[in-house]
C-alpha positions in Angstrom: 39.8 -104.5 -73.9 38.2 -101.1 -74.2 39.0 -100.1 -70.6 42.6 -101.3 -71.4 42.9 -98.6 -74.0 41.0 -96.1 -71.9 43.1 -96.3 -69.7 46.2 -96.1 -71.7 44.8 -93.1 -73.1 44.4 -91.4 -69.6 48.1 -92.4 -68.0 49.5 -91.0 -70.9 47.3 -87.1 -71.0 48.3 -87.3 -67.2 52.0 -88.0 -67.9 52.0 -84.8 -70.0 49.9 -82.6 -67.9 52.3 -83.4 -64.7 55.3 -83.2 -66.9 54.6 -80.0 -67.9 53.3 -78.5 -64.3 56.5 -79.7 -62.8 58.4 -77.8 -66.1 56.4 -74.5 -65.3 57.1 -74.8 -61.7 60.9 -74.6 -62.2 60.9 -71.8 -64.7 58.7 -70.0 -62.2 61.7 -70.7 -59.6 59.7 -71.4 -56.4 61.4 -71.8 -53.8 60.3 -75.4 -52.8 60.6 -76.6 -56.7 64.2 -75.7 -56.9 65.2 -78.1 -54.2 63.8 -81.2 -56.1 66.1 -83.8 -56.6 65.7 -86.4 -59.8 64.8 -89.6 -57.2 62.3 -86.2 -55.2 61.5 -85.8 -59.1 60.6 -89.7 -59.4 58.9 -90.1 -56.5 56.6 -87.6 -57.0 55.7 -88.9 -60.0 55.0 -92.4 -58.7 52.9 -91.4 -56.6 50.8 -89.7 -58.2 50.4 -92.0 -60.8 49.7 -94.5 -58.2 46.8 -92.1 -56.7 45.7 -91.6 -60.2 45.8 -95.3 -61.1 43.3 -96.2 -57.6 40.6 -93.5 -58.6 40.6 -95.2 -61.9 40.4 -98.4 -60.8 37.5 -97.4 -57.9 35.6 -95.8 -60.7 35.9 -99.0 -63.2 32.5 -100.5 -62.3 30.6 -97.5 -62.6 32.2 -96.7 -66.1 29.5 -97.0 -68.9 30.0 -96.4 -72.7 27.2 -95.0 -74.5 27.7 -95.6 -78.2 25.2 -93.6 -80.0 25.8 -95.1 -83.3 25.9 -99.0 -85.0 28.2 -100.9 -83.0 29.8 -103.6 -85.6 32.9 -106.1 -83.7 34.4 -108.5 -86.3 35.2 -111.4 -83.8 34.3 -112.9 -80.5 32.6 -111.0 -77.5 33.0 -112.5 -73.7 30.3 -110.6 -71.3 31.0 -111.6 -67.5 33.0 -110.9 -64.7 35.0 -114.3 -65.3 36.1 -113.0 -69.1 40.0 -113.0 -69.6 42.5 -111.4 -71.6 43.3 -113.2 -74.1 40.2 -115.5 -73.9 39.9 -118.3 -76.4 37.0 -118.4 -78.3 37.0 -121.3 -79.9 33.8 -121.3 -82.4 31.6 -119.0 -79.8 31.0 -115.9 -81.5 29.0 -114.4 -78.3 30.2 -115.8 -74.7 28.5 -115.4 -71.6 31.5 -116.3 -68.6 30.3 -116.1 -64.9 28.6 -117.5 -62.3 25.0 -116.6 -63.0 24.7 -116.5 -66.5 21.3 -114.8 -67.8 20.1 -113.2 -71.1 17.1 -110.5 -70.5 14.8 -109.1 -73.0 13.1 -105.9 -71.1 10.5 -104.5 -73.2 10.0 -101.4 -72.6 7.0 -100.4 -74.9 4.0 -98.4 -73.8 0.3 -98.2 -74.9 -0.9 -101.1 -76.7 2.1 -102.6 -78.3 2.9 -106.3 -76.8 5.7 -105.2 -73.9 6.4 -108.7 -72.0 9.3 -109.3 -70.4 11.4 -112.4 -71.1 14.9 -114.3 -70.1 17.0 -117.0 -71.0 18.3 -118.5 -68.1 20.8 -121.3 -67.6 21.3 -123.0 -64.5 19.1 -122.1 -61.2 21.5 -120.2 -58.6 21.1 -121.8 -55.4 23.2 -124.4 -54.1 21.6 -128.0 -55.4 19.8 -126.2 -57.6 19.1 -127.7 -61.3 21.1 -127.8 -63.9 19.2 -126.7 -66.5 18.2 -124.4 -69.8 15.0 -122.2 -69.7 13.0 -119.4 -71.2 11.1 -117.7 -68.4 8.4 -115.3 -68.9 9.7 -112.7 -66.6 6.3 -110.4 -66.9 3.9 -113.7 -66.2 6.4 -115.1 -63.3 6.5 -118.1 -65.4 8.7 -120.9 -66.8 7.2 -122.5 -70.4 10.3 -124.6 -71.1 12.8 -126.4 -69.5 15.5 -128.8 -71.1 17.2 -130.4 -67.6 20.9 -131.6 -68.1 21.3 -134.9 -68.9 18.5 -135.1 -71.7 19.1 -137.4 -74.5 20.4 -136.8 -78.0 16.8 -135.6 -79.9 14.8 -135.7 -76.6 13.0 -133.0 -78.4 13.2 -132.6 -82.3 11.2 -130.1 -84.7 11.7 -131.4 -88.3 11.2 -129.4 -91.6 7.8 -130.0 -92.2 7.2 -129.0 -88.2 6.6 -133.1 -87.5 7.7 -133.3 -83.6 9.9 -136.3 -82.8 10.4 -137.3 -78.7 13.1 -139.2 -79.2 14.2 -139.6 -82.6 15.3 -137.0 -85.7 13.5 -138.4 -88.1 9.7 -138.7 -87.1 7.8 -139.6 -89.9 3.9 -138.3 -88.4 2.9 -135.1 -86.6 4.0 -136.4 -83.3 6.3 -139.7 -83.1 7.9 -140.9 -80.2 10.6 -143.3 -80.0 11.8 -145.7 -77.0 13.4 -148.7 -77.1 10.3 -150.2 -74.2 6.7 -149.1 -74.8 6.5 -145.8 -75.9 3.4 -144.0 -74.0 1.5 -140.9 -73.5 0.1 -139.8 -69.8 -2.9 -137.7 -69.6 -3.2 -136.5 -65.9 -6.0 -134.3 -64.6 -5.1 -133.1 -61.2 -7.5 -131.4 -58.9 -6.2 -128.1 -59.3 -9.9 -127.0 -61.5 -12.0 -128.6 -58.5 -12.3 -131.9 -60.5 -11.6 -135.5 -59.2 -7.9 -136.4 -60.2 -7.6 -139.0 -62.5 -4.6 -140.7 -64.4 -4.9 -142.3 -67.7 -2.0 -143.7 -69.9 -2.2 -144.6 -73.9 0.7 -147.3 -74.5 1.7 -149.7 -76.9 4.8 -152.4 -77.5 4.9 -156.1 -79.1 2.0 -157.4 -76.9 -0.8 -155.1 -77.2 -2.0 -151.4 -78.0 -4.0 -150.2 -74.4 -5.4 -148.1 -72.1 -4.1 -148.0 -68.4 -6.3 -147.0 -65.7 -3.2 -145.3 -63.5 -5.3 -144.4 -60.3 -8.4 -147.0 -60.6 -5.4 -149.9 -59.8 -3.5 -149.9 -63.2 -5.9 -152.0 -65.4 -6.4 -152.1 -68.8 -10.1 -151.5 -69.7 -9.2 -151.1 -72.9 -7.0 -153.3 -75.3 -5.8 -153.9 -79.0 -3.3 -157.3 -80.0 -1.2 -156.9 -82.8 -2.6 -158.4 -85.7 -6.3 -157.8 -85.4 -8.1 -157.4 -88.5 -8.9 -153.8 -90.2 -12.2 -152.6 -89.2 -12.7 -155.4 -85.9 -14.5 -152.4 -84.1 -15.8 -149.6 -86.3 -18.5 -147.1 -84.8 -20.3 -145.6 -87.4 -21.2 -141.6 -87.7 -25.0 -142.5 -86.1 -23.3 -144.2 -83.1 -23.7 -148.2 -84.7 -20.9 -150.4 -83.8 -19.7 -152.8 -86.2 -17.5 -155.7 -85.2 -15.4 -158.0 -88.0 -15.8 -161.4 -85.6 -17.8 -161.3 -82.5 -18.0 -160.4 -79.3 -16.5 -163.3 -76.7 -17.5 -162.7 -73.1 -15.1 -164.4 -70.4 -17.2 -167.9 -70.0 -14.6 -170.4 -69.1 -15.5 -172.2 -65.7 -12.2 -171.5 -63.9 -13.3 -167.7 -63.8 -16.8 -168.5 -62.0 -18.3 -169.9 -58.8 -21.3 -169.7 -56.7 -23.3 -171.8 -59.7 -27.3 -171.6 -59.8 -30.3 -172.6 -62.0 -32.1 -170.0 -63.5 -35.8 -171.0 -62.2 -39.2 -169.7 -63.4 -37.2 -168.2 -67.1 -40.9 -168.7 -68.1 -41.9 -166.4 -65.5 -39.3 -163.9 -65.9 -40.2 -163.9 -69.4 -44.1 -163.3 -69.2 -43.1 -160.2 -66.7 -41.1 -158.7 -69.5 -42.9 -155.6 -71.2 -40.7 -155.3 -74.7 -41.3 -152.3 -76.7 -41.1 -149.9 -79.7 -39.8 -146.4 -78.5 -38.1 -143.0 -80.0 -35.3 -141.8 -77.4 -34.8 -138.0 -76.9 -32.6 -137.2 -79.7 -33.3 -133.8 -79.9 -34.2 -132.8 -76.3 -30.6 -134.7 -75.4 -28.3 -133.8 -78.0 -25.0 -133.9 -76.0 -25.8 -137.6 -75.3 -26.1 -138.9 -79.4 -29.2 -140.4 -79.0 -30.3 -142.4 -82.2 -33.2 -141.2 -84.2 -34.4 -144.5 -85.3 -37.2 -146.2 -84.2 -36.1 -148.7 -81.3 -37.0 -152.2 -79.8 -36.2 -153.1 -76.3 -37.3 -153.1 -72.5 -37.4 -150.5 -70.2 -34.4 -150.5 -67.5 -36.9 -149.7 -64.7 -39.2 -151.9 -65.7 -37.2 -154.9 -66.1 -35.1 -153.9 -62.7 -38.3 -155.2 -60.7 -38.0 -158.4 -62.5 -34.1 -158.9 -63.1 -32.6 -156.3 -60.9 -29.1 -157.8 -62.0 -29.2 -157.3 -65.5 -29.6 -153.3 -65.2 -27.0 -150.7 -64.5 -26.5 -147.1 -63.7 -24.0 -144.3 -65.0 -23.4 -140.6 -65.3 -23.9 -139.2 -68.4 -24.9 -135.7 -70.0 -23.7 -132.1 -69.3 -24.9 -132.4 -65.4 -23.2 -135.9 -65.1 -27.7 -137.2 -65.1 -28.1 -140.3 -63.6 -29.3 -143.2 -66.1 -30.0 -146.6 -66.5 -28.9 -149.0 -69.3 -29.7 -153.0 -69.9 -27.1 -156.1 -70.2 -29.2 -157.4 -73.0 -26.9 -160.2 -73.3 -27.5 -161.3 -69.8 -31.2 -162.1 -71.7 -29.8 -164.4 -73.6 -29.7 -167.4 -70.2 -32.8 -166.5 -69.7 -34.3 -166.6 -72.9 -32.6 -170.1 -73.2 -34.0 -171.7 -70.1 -37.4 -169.8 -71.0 -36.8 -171.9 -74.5 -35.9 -175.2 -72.5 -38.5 -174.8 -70.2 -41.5 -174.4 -73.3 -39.8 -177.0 -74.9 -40.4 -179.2 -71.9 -43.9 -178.6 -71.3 -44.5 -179.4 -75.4 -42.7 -182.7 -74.7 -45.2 -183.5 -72.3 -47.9 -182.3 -74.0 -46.8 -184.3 -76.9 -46.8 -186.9 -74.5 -50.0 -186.6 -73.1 -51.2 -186.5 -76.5 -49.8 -189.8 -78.0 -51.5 -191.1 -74.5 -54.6 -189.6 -75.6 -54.3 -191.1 -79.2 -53.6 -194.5 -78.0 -56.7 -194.3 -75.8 -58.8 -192.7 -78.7 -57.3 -196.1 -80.9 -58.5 -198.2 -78.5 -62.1 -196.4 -78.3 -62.1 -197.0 -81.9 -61.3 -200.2 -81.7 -63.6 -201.2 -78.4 -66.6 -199.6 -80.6 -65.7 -201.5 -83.7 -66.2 -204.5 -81.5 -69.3 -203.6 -79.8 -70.5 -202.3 -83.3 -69.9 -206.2 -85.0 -71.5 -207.5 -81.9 -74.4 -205.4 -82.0 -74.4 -206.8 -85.9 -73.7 -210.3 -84.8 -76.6 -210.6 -82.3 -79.0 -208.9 -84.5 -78.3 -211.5 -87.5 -78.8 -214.0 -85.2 -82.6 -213.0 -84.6 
């Protein structure tokens, strides 16, 4: 609209000037003026306000306007080549109408005052590109956020008191996500920093609360059922875990096979060094050693004797190398170790009721030779 009046403005100083030049050139009666005719007179005209009307035109998209002052527009702007005359508005107060539609924010500050560049970007241009909404950070060659087409009603929502809802507009925590099929967080480490990728994800829904193993094979190490009882695992500041029931190890016989006696328990037993100890507590910090005083085996001793029950892993700021104990594989052991004592006191207590029979009869065979002795020497 601003060109429009320009170039009102400009037809109608050019009518006058040519007006009046053709005016002078008949009072000045030369020759070639005083033949004019009115459709010579006309035509003239035309044409140069045709001519006139080109350079205008050819010159329109280098035409600037610097306005050196407060620019204030009460009503709707359109900026693009595909603005109209005439265009409706609606409720836009600013419109951006083309093909490549693109806010920049070019900083232009110097020194030490914060100068990155930034954009608002809608759509990418190529063909089959995405139809999207973005801030970029021009100066970085970056793209922070992206909200793709197609994203649901509150995909992203930011309440009053900054709590973040994925999903809903009303999320009562810091973060709350809502989804009508077990709403989940992924946590994936790709090898990117030289470390091994690895894939976790941190579910729940109606059948449990768990921990998904993505790249070990999707299992669930880790698992909570609804209902469970507050407190059923609590680890205390020192490291000491505390559990409301007890601990149930997978036992039933359909899981197992390959069945064997536990022989020699007693032997096993007597090759078992048990021990009072300190652990590193201070040399180890990173690892929350426990500063009381401990009972227990060694791991490398007991590995000579039940290699089975010990185990290695990585732990510490160099990923060390240790080993650790399935005490409660003991427990088998320390049973058959039981049975096997209580066996051999059964047949001592055998033995010995043997060994009090015979010393009854001893009594009794020396009362009888004692009354004999008496007998014969009465009869003297």
């Amino acid at each position: 609209m601003k060109h429009n009046s320009l170039i009102i403005k400009l037809l109608f100083l050019f009518f006058l000037i040519v007006g009046f030049n053709l005016f002078a050139q008949q009072k000045m009666n030369k020759p070639e003026q005083l033949k004019l005719t009115p459709q010579t007179y006309k035509s003239r005209i035309d044409e140069s306000v045709k001519n006139s009307l080109n350079q205008i035109y050819e010159q329109k998209s280098v035409m600037d306007q610097v306005i050196p002052d407060d620019l204030i527009v009460q009503g709707s702007g359109c900026f693009g080549f595909d603005c109209i005359n005439n265009e409706s508005f609606g409720f836009d107060t600013i419109r951006i109408k083309e093909n490549n539609t693109r806010i920049g924010f070019d900083d232009t500050s110097t020194g030490a005052f914060p100068a990155n560049d930034w954009q608002i970007t809608a759509n990418e241009s190529a063909s089959g590109g995405l139809n999207k909404f973005s801030i970029e950070d021009i100066t970085g060659a970056k793209v922070p956020f992206t909200v793709v087409s197609g994203a649901k009603t509150n995909a992203l929502f930011v309440s009053s008191n900054s709590n973040i809802g994925i999903g809903t507009s009303t999320p009562v925590l810091n973060a709350h996500i809502l989804t009508s099929n077990t709403p989940a967080i992924r946590l994936d480490q790709d090898n990117s920093g030289g470390y091994t990728p690895q894939v976790w994800d941190i579910a729940g829904n109606e059948a449990n609360f768990f921990v998904r193993d993505i790249t070990g094979g999707s299992r669930l190490p880790f698992r909570i059922r609804p209902g469970a009882p507050t407190n059923s695992i609590d680890i205390q500041a020192d490291g000491t875990i505390k559990i409301v029931n007890s601990i149930v190890p997978n036992s039933d016989i359909r899981l197992k096979k390959n069945f064997e006696k536990i022989g020699n328990a007693t032997s096993l037993i007597n090759q078992m060094n048990p021990m009072k100890y300190d652990f590193k507590y201070q040399e180890l910090k990173e690892m929350g050693l426990p500063k009381e005083r401990q009972f227990g085996l060694i791991a490398q001793e007991l590995e000579k004797v039940v290699p089975e029950l010990v185990f290695q892993h990585s732990e510490g700021k160099n990923q060390e190398h240790y080993k650790g104990i399935n005490y409660t594989g003991l427990i088998p052991i320390l049973i058959q170790g039981m049975k096997d004592q209580q066996a051999e006191i059964e047949a001592l207590k055998q033995k010995l009721v043997n060994y009090e029979t015979i010393d009854s009869r001893l009594t009794q065979i020396e009362a009888l030779l004692s009354n004999q002795t008496k007998n014969i020497k009465s009869e003297k």
